[in-house]
C-alpha positions in Angstrom: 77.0 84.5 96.8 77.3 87.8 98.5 75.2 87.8 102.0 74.5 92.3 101.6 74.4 94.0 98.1 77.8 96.8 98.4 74.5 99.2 97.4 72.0 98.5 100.3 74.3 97.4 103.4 74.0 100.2 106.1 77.1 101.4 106.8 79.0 99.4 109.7 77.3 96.4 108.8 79.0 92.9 106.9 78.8 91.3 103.7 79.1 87.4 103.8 81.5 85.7 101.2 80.9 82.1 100.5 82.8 81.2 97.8 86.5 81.5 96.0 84.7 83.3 92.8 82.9 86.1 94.7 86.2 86.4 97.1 87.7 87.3 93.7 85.0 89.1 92.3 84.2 91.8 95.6 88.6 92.3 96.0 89.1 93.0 92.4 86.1 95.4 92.0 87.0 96.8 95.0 90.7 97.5 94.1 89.1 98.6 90.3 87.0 101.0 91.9 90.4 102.8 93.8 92.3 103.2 91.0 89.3 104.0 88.7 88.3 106.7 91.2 89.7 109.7 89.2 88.1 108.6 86.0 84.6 108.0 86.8 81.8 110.6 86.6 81.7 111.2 90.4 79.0 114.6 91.9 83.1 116.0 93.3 86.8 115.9 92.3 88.5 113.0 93.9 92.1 111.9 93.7 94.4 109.6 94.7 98.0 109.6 96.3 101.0 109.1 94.0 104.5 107.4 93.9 107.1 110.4 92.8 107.3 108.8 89.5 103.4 110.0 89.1 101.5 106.1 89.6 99.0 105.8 91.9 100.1 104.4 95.4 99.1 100.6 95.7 96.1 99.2 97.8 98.4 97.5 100.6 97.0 93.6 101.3 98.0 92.3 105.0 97.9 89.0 105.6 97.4 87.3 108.7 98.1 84.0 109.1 96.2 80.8 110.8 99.5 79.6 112.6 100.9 82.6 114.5 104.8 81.2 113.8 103.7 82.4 110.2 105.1 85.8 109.3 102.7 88.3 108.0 102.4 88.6 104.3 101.9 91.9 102.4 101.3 92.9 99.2 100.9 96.2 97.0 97.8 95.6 95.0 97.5 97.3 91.4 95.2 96.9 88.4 98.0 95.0 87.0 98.8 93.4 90.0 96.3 91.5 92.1 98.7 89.4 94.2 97.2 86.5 95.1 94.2 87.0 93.3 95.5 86.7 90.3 95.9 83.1 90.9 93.6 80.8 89.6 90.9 79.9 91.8 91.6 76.2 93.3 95.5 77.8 93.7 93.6 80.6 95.6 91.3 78.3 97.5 94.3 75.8 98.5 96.6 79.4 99.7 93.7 80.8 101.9 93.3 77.6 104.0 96.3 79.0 105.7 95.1 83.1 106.3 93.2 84.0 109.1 92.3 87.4 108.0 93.5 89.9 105.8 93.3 93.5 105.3 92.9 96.2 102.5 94.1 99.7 102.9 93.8 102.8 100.7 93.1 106.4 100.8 91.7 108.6 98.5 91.4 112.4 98.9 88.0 115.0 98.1 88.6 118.4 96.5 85.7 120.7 98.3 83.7 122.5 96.3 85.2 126.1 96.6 81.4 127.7 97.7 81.0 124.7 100.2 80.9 125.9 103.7 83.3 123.5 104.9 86.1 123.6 107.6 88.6 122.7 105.1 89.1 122.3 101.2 90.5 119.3 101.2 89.0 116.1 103.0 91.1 112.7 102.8 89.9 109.2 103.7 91.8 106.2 104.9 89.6 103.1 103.9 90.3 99.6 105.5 88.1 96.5 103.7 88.7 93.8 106.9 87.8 90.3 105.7 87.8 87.6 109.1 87.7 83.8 108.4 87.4 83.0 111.6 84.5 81.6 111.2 85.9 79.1 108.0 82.3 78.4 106.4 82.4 81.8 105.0 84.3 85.2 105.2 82.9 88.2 107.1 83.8 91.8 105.2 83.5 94.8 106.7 84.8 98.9 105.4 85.7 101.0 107.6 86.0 104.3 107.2 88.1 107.6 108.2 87.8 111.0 107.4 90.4 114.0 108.5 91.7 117.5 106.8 94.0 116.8 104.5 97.6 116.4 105.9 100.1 118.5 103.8 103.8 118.4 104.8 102.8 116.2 107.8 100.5 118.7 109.6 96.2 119.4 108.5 95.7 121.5 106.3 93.8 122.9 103.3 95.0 121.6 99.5 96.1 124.3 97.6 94.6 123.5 93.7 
C-alpha cells in the first residue's frame, strides 16, 4: 500500500510504505528507472555517470542503524544487484527491524537542447530517495532533489557533446 501515487505527490511531499512487498516494489522501480534512464523515450537526452570500464555508477544505499554502536552499512545498488532487496521478503522484514533509516543516492545528468536559452548546456542532478522508520508502523519516503551546471574536471561548466 503506497499512502501518494509517485505521479500525483507534489513535490516535497511523502509517500507512506506499509508493507515489505511495496518496500520492494517502490526501491526496485526506483533503482530500474536510474539505470533505464538512457533507454527510455524521454522529451531530452539524459545520461548517467560511468565507471572507467564504461558501467553505469551504482545507486549508493546508506544504512542507518537502530542501535547507534551499529556501524553504517552501504551498498552499491545495480539492476543486478539489489543488496538487500534481493532477499526474500520475511529475510528482508527480519533485517530491517534493525535500520533506522536508509538512503538512496544517484545523479543523472540533462543534455540542453542546443536552441534552449539556458545558462548552461549541461544540467546535472543529485537525487536522494530518504526512507525514516522512525515511526515503525510504516516508512516515510521522501526525493529530494538538486540541480547545478554540470561540473567538468571539478569546476561548472558546459558539456562539450
Amino acid at each position: 500500500m503506497v499512502g501518494l501515487d509517485d505521479e500525483t505527490a507534489p513535490f516535497g511531499t511523502f509517500i507512506e510504505l506499509y508493507n515489505i512487498e511495496s518496500l520492494k516494489e517502490y526501491t526496485t522501480s526506483s533503482i530500474n528507472s536510474y539505470f533505464g534512464l538512457e533507454n527510455i523515450n524521454t522529451l531530452d537526452r539524459y545520461f548517467n555517470p560511468r565507471e572507467e570500464d564504461g558501467s553505469i555508477i551504482p545507486v549508493t544505499m546508506t544504512v542507518m542503524m537502530t542501535n547507534p554502536q551499529q556501524e553504517v552499512q552501504l551498498y552499491a545498488l545495480t539492476e543486478d544487484d539489489l543488496g538487500p532487496f534481493a532477499m526474500e521478503d520475511s529475510e528482508l522484514k527480519k533485517e530491517i527491524q534493525s535500520w533506522k533509516a536508509f538512503y538512496l543516492d544517484w545523479s543523472t545528468k540533462q543534455i540542453m537542447p542546443t536552441d534552449a536559452v539556458t545558462a548552461t548546456s549541461c544540467v546535472e542532478y543529485n537525487f536522494v530517495q530518504s526512507y525514516d522508520f522512525t515511526n515503525r508502523g510504516n516508512i516515510e519516503v521522501r526525493l529530494t532533489i538538486e540541480r547545478q551546471g554540470c561540473r567538468i574536471n571539478g569546476k561548472i561548466g558546459d558539456f562539450i557533446d
